[in-house]
LOLO-594623 format. One record per atom (N, C-alpha, C, O): atom name; residue in three letters; x, y, z. Coordinates in steps of 0.001 Angstrom, whole numbers, plus 524288, in hexadecimal, padded with zeros to 5 digits. Example, Ala and Ser with C-alpha at 12.3 -4.5 7.8 and 13.67 -1.06 7.14 Angstrom:
2
+----+-----+-------+-------+-------+
! at !  aa !    px !    py !    pz !
+----+-----+-------+-------+-------+
!  N ! ALA ! 83386 ! 7E9C6 ! 81E78 !
! CA ! ALA ! 8300C ! 7EE6C ! 81E78 !
!  C ! ALA ! 83390 ! 7F31C ! 81E78 !
!  O ! ALA ! 8379C ! 7F309 ! 82111 !
!  N ! SER ! 83232 ! 7F736 ! 81BA8 !
! CA ! SER ! 83566 ! 7FBDC ! 81BE4 !
!  C ! SER ! 83264 ! 8001E ! 81EBE !
!  O ! SER ! 83461 ! 80472 ! 81F67 !
+----+-----+-------+-------+-------+
END
This chain:
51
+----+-----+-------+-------+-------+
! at !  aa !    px !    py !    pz !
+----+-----+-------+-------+-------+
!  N ! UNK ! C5104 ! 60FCF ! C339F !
! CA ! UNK ! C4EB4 ! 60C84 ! C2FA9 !
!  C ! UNK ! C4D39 ! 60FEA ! C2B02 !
!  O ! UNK ! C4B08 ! 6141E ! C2BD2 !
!  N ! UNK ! C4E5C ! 60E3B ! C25DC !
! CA ! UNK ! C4E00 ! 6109C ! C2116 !
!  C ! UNK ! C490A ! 60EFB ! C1EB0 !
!  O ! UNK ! C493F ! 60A4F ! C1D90 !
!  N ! UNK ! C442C ! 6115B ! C1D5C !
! CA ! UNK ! C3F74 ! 60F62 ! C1A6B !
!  C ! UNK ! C3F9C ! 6110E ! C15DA !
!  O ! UNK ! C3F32 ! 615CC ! C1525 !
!  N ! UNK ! C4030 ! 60DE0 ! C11ED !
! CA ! UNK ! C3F11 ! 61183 ! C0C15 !
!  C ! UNK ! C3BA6 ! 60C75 ! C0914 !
!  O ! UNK ! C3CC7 ! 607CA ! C08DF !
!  N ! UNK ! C378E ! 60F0A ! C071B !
! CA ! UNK ! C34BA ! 60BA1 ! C0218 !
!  C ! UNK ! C383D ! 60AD1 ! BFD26 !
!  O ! UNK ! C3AE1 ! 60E41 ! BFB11 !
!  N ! UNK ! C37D3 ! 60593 ! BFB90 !
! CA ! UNK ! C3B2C ! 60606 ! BF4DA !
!  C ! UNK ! C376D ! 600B8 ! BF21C !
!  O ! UNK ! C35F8 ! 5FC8A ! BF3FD !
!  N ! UNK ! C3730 ! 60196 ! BF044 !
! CA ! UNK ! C33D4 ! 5FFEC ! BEA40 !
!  C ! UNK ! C36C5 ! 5FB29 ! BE896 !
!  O ! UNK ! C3B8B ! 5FBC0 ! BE87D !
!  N ! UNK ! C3510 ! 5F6C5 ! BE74F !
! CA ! UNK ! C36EF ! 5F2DE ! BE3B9 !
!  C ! UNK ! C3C96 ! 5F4E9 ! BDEFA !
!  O ! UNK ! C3C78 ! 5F81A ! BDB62 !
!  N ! UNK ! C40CB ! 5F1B6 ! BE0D5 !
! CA ! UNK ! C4566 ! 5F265 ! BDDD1 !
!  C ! UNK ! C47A7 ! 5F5C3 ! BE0EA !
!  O ! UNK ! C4C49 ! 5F47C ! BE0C8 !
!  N ! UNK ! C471B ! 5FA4E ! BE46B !
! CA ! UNK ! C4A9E ! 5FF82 ! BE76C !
!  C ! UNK ! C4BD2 ! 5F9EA ! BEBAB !
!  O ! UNK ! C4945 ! 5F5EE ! BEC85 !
!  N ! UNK ! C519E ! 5FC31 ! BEDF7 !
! CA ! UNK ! C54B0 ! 5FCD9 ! BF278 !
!  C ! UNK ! C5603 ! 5FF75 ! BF540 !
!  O ! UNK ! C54FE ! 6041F ! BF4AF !
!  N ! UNK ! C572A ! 5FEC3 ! BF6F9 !
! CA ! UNK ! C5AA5 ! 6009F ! BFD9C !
!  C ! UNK ! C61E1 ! 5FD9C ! BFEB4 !
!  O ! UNK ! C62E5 ! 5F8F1 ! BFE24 !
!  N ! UNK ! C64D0 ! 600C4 ! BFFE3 !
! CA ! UNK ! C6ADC ! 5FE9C ! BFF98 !
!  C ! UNK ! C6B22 ! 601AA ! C02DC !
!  O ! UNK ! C6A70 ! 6066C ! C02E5 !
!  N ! UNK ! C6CC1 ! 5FD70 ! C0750 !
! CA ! UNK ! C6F7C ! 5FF16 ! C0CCF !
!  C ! UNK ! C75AE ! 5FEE1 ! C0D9E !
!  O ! UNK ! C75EA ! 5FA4E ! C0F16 !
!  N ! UNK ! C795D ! 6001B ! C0DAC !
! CA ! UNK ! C7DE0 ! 60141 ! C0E01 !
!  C ! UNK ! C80E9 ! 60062 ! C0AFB !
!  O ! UNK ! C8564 ! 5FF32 ! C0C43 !
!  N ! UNK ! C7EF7 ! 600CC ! C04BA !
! CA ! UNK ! C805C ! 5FDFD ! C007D !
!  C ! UNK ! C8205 ! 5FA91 ! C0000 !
!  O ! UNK ! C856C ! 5F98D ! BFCC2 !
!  N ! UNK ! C7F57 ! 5F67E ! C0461 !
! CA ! UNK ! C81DF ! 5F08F ! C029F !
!  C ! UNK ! C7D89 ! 5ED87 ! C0241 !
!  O ! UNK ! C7E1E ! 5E970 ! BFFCA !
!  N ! UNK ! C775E ! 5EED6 ! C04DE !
! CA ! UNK ! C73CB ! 5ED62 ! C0536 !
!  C ! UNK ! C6EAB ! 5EEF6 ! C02D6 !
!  O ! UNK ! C6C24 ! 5F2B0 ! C0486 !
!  N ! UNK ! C6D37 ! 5EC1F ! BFEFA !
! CA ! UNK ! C6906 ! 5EE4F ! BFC3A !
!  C ! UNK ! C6359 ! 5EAF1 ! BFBB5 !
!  O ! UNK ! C62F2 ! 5E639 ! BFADD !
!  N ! UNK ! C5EB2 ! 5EF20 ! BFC87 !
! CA ! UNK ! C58EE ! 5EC2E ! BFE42 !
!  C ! UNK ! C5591 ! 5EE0D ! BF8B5 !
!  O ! UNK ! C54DA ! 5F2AB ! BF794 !
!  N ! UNK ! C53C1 ! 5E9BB ! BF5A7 !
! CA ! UNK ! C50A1 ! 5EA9D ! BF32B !
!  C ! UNK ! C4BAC ! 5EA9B ! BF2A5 !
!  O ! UNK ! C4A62 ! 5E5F9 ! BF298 !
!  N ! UNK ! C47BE ! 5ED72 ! BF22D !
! CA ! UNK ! C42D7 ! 5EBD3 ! BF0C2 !
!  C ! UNK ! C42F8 ! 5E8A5 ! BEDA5 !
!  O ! UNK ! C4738 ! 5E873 ! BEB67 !
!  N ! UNK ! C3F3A ! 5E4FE ! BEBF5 !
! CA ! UNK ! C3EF3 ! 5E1D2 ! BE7FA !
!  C ! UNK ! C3792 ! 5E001 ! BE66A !
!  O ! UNK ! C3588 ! 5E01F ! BE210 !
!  N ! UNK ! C35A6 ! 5DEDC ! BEA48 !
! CA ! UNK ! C3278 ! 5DFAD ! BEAF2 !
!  C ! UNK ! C2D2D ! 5E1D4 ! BEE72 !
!  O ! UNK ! C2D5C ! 5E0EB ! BF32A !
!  N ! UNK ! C2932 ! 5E434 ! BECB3 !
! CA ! UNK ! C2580 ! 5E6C5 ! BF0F1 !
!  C ! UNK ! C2032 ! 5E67F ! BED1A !
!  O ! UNK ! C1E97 ! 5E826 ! BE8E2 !
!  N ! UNK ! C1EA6 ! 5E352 ! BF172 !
! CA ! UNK ! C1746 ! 5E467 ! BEFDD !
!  C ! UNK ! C13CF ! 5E1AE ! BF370 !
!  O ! UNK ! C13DE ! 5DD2A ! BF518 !
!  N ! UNK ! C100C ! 5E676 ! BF467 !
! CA ! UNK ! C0BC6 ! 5E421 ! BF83B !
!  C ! UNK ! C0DAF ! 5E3F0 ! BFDC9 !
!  O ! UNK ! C0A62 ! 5E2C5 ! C0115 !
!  N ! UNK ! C11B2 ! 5E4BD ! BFF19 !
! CA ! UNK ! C1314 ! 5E58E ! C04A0 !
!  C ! UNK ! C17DD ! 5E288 ! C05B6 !
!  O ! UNK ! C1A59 ! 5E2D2 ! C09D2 !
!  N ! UNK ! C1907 ! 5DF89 ! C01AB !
! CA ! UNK ! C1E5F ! 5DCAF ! C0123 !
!  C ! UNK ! C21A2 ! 5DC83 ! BFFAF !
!  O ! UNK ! C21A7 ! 5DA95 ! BFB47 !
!  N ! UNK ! C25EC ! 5DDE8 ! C0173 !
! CA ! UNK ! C2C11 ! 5E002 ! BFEBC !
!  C ! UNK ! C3154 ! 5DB15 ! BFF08 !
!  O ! UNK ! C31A3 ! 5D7AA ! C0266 !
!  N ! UNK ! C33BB ! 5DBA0 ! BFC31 !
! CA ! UNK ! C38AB ! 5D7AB ! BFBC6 !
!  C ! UNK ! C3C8F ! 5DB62 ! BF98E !
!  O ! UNK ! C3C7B ! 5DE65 ! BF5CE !
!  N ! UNK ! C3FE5 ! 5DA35 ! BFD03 !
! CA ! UNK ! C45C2 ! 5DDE5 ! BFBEB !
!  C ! UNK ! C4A56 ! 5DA0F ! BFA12 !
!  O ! UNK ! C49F9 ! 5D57D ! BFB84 !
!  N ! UNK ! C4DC2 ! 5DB3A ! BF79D !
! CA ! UNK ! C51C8 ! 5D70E ! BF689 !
!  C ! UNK ! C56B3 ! 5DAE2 ! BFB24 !
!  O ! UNK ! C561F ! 5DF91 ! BFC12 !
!  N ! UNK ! C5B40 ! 5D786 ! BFD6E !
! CA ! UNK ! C5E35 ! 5DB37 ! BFFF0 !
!  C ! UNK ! C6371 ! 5D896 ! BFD88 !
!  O ! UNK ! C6484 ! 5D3EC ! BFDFC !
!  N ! UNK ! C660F ! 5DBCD ! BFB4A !
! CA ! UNK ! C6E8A ! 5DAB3 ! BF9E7 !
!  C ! UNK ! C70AA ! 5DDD4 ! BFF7A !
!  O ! UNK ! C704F ! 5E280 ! C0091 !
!  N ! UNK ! C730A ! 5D958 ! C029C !
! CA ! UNK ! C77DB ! 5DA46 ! C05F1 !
!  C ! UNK ! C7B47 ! 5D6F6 ! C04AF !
!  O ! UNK ! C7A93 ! 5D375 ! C0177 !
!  N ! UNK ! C7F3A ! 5D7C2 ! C0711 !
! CA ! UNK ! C84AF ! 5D4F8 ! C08B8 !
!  C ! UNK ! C81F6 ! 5CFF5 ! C0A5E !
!  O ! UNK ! C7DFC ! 5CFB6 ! C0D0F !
!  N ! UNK ! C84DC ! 5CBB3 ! C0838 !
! CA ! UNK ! C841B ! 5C629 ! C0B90 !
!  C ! UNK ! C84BE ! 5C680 ! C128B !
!  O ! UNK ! C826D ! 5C3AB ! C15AA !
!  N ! UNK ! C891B ! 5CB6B ! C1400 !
! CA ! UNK ! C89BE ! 5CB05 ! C1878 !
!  C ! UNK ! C8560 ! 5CE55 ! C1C4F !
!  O ! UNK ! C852F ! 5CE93 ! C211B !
!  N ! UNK ! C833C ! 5CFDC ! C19C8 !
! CA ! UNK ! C7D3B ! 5D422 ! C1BCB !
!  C ! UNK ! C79D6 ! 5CF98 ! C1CD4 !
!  O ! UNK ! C7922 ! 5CCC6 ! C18FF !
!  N ! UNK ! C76D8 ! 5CDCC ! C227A !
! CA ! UNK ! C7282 ! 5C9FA ! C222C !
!  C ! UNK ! C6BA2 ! 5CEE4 ! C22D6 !
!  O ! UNK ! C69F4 ! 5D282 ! C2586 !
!  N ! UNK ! C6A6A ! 5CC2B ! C1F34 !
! CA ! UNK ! C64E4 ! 5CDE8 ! C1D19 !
!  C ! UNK ! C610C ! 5CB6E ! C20BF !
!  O ! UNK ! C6410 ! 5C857 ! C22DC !
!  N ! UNK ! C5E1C ! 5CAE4 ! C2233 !
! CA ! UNK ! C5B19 ! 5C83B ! C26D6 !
!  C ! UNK ! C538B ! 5CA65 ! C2567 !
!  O ! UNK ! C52FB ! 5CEFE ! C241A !
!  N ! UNK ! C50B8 ! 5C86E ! C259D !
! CA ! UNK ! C4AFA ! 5C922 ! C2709 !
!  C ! UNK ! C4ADB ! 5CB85 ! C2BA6 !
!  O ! UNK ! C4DBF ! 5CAE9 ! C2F73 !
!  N ! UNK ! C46DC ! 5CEA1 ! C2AF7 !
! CA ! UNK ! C4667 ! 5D111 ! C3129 !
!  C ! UNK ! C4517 ! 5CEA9 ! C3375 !
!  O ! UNK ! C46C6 ! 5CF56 ! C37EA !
!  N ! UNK ! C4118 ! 5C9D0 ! C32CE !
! CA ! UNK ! C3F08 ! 5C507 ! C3562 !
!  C ! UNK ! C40C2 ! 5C062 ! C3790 !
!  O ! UNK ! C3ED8 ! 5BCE1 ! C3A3E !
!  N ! UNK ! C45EA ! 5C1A1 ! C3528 !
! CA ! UNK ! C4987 ! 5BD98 ! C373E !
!  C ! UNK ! C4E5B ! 5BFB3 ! C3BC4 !
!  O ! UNK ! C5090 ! 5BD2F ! C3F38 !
!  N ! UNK ! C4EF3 ! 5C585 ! C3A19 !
! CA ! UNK ! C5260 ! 5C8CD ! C3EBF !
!  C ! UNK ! C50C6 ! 5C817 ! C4443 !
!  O ! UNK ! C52F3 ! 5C592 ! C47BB !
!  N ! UNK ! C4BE8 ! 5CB3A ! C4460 !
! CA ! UNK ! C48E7 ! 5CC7E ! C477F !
!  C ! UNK ! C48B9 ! 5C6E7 ! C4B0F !
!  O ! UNK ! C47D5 ! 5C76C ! C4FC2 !
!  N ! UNK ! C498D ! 5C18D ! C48EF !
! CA ! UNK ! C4969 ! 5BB32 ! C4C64 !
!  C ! UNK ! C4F30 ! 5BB84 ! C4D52 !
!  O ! UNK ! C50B5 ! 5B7CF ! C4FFB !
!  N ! UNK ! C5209 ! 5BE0B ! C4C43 !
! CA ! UNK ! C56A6 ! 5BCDF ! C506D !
!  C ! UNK ! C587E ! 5C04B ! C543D !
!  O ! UNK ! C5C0B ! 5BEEF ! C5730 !
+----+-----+-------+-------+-------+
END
């Protein structure tokens, strides 16, 4: 598992096809935007974890 802090606007690009943005962070709450492939399924961990 990879841990790195990034700041509002920085990313992360995983196999150059997949890219995670910060977008927002404050107060303990973060929102990332994510670009994959239509054929990549994106999932909540909250929803994995029920099947």
């Amino acid at each position: 598992m990879l841990v790195v802090g990034r700041k509002p606007g920085q990313y992360i690009v995983i196999n150059e096809k997949i890219i995670i943005k910060v977008v927002k962070s404050e107060e303990g709450h973060l929102r990332l935007a994510i670009e994959a492939p239509k054929d990549i399924p994106i999932v909540r961990g909250e929803l994995f974890n029920q099947e």
